[in-house]
N, C-alpha and C positions, 0 to 999 in steps of 0.2 A: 257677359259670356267670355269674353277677350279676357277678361283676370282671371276666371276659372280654371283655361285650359293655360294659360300661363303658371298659376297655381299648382295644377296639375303636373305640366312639363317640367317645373323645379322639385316637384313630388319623388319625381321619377326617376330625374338627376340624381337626388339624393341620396336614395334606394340602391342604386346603382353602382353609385362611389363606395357608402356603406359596404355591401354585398363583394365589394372590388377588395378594399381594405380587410375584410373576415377573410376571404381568400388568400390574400396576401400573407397574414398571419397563423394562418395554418398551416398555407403551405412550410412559414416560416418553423412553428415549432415542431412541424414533423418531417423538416429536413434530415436527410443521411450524416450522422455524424462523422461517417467513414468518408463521405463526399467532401466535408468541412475542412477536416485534415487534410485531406489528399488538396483540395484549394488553395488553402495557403503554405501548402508545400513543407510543414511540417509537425511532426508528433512531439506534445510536449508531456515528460512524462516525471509526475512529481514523487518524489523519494524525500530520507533520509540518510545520513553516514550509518550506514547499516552492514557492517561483514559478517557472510558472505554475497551480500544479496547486491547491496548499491556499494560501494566506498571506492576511493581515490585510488590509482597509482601512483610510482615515483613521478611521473609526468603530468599530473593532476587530471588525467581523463578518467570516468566513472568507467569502471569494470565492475564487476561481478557476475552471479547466475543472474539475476533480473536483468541489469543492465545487459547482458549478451543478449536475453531474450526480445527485451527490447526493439533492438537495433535489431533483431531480425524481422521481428514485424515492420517496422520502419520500411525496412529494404519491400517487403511483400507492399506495401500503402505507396510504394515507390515516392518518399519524402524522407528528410533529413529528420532527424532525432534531437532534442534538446532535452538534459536532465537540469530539473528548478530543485533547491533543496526547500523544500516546507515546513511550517508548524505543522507537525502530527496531528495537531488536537484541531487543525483546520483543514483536515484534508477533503472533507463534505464540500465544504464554501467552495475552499478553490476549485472544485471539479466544476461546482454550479456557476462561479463565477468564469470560466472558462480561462481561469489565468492559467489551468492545465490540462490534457485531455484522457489521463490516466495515473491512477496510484496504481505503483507497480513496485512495491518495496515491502514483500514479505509480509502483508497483510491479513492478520486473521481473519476468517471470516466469523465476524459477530453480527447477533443480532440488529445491532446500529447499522453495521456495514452495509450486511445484506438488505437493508429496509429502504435502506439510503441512497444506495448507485446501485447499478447495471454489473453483478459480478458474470466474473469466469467461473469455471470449472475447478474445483483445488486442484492444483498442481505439485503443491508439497504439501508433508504431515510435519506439525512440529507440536511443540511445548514450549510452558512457561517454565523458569527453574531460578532455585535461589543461589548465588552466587554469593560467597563469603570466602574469607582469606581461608588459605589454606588450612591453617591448626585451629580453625574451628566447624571446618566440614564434616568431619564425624560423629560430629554434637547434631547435625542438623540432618534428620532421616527422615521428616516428613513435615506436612505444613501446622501442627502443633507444636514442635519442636522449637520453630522459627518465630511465637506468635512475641516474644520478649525483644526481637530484633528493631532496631530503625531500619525504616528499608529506604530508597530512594528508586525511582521508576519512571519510563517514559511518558506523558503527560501520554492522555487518551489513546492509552496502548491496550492490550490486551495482560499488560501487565500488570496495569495500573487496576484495570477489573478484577484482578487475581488477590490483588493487596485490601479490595473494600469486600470482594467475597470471603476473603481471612480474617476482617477488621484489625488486618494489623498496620501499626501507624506510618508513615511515609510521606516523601516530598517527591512531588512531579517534578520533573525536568524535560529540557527540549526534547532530547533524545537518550538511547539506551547506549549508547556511549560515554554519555553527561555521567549515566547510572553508576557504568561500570568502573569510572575516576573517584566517585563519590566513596566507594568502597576500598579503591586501592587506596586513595587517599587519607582512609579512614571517618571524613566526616558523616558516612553512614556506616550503618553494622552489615547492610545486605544491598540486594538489588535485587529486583526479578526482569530478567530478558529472554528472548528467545532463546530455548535450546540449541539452533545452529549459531544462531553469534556465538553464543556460550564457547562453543566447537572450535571460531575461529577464530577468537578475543583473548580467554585466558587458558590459563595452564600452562604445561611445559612446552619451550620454543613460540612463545608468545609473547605480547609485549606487558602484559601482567601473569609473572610466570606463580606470583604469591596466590594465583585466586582460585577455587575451584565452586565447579557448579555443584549441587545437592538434591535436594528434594523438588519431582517434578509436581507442580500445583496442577498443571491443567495440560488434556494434549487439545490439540486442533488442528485446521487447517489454513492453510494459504490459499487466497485467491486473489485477484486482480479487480480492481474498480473503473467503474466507467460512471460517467453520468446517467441517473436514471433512465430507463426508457432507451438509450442509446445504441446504436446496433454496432457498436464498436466490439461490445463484449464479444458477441457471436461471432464477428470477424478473429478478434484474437484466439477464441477457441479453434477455429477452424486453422489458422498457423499453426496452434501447438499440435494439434491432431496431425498439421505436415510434419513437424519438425523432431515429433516423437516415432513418425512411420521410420524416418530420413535417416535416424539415432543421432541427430544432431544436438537434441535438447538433451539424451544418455552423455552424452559427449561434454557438455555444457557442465552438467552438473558433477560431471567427473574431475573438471577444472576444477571446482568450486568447494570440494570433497562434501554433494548434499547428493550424492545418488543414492542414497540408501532411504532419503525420506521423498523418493519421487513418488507420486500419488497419483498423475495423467493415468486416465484410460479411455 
C-alpha cells in the first residue's frame, strides 16, 4: 500500500512540474513584444544604406524618413534606438532570431513579407524603376524595351522579383547601392531600385549625375516588419496615426523630399 501512494505522490509531482513548465512556456511565447523591448531598454532596428529612407551622415549617424521615424517610436517605447545594417535576403531570420526587433527600411510589402512578419499599415507608395546611363534612357520606355539589358539588383528585394517576373538576366547584390555602382561603373547595362532612391541617388546634383531612371516595372507599397504574431506592429501604427495627427511625419517626409508618396491614413 505504502508504494502505491508513494507511487501516486510522485504521479502527482510530476503532473505538476509538467503542467508548471506548459505554463511557463506559454506564458513565454505569448509574451508582449512591446514589453520585451521596453525590458531591455532598447529598439533594435534592422536596415540597409538605403537613401532616402536609412543612410549615413557627414558624422556617420543614420538619418533619413525611416530612421527619423524610428527614433520616434523609440522615444514613445521610452528606450534607446540601435540601427544593425543587414543581409536583405535575411531579414526573416534575423527578426525570428531576435538579433532585430523591426525592419524598417522601405520595405515592400510582398507576399513573402506579409506571410512572414507582423506588418504595419503602408505608409509610402513607391515603384520599382530601371536605371541606365543617361544616353541610353530614351531607348528604355517600358519593360520590353529593357528585356536585352544585364541588370544587377538587391538580392531578395522587390527588385530582384521584378527582374524574374521580366525573365530578364541579372546578378544580386548585397544592396541597391551595390546596384547603382554596378551601372555607373559599367559592369552592368541596368539596375532596378526603388523609385524614391532613384529621386535621391542619381541625376542632376547627385553623386551619379550620368544615370537616369526609366521605365516603372511595378508600383507598390511600403510597410514596416515585425516578428510574426507580434504586437509591436499595432504599437507602431498607433505612433504613426500620433505623428501624422501632430504633422510631424508631413514634416519628416518633407526633410526627405517623400511627401508626395505618403500613403498613412
Amino acid at each position: 500500500m505504502k508504494k502505491k501512494i508513494v507511487a501516486l505522490a510522485a504521479t502527482l509531482i510530476m503532473s505538476a512540474m509538467l503542467c508548471a513548465c506548459a505554463n511557463k512556456t506559454q506564458t513565454s511565447d505569448s509574451a508582449s513584444d512591446v514589453e520585451y523591448i521596453k525590458n531591455k531598454g532598447k529598439l533594435i532596428v534592422g536596415i540597409t544604406d538605403f537613401a532616402p529612407m536609412d543612410y549615413k551622415n557627414d558624422n556617420g549617424e543614420w538619418i533619413g524618413f525611416d530612421a527619423d521615424m524610428a527614433r520616434k517610436v523609440a522615444d514613445e517605447l521610452g528606450v534607446e534606438v540601435e540601427f544593425v545594417e543587414i543581409d536583405w535576403d535575411n531579414k526573416i531570420l534575423e527578426l525570428d532570431n531576435k538579433s532585430i526587433d523591426v525592419v524598417w527600411n522601405g520595405m515592400t510589402l510582398t507576399s513573402e513579407v506579409t506571410s512572414s512578419m507582423e506588418c504595419t499599415k503602408p505608409y509610402l507608395n513607391n515603384a520599382q524603376v530601371v536605371v541606365v546611363s543617361s544616353d541610353k534612357a530614351a531607348d528604355i520606355t517600358d519593360a520590353a524595351s529593357a528585356a536585352d539589358l544585364y541588370f544587377a539588383v538587391e538580392a531578395g528585394s522587390a527588385g530582384e522579383e521584378a527582374a524574374k517576373e521580366n525573365n530578364y538576366n541579372y546578378t544580386a547584390l548585397t544592396s541597391q547601392a551595390d546596384a547603382v555602382m554596378e551601372v555607373a561603373a559599367g559592369t552592368s547595362d541596368a539596375c532596378i531600385i526603388d523609385l524614391l532612391m532613384a529621386g535621391a541617388m542619381i541625376g542632376e546634383g547627385t553623386s551619379y549625375p550620368g544615370l537616369a531612371h526609366t521605365a516603372e516595372l511595378t508600383t507598390e507599397e511600403y510597410g514596416i516588419g515585425c516578428r510574426k504574431g507580434s504586437d509591436l506592429a499595432a504599437f507602431i501604427n498607433g505612433c504613426l496615426d500620433k505623428f501624422a495627427s501632430d504633422g510631424s511625419m508631413k514634416e519628416a517626409a518633407g526633410t526627405y523630399g517623400v511627401q508626395e508618396a505618403l500613403a498613412w491614413k
